[in-house]
Each structure stands twice: as C-alpha cells, then as structure tokens.
N, C-alpha and C positions, 0 to 999 in steps of 0.2 A: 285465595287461600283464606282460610276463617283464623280468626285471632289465635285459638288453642293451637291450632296449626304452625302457626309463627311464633308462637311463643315454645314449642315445641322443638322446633329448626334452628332458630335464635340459641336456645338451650347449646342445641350438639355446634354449634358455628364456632371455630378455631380462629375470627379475625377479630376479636377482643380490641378493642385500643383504650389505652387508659386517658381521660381526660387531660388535657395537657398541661391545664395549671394545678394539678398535684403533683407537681414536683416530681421525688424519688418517694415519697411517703407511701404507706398502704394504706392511712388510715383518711377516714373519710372521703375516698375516692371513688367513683363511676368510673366502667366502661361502659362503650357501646360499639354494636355492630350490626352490618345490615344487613339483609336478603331483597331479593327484588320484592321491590313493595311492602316493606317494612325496618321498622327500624328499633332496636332492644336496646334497651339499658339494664346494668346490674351491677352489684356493690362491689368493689375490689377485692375489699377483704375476705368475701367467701366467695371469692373464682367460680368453679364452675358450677359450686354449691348453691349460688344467690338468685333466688326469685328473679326471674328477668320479668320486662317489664313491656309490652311491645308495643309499636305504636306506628299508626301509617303515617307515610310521609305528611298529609295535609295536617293531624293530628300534631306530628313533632314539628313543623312549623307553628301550629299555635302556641304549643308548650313553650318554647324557647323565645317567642315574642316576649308572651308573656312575662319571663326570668327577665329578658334586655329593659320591657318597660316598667320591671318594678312590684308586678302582680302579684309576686308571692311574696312579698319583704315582709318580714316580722314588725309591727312597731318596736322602737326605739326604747319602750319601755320591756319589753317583754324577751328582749335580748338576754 
C-alpha cells in the first residue's frame, strides 16, 4: 500500500485510541491507530477532521526511540 493509501484508510479507521497520559483532557492530545502495515497519528481535538499522519512500522519505531532518547527536547532555554 503507498503512503496516500494509508493515510487514506487510517482517515476512514474507527479504532482511534487516545494517548494514555492525557488524562480526561482534549486538549493537546494524539490518537493513533493502525492498519496492517501502518501506523496514523492525529490531533484529538479535531477527531476525524485532523491531518493524520502515517507511518510504517520501522518508521514509528525510530520516531518513538527517538521521543524515549530525548531527540526532539526543546532546550531548556527555549521552553
């Protein structure tokens, strides 16, 4: 399946789960959900309205290293 494919599928996909450490809030929260061989992210607050985001599995394994080892941190100054 080609990326617009899955970003397509991901779209109409009804298994949404909201991140788990946002709490009960709307705001500033991701879902994601998967298809075989891919995986979407998209903003809570505009449900089924929000740009998803797609990404193959090897892809959301780097992404998420990356968040655990610190890759994207903002400096300390710029917060």
């Amino acid at each position: 399946m080609h990326h617009t494919d899955a970003v397509a599928a991901l779209s109409a996909a009804t298994t949404w789960h909201k991140a788990s450490h946002s709490g009960n809030t709307d705001s500033g929260c991701v879902e994601v959900a998967t298809i075989p061989g891919w995986i979407g992210v998209r903003d809570t607050k505009l449900g089924p309205d929000s740009p998803v985001l797609a990404f193959t599995p090897h892809e959301w394994d780097t992404f998420t290293r990356g968040v655990r080892d610190g890759e994207f941190s903002l400096p300390s100054d710029a917060r």
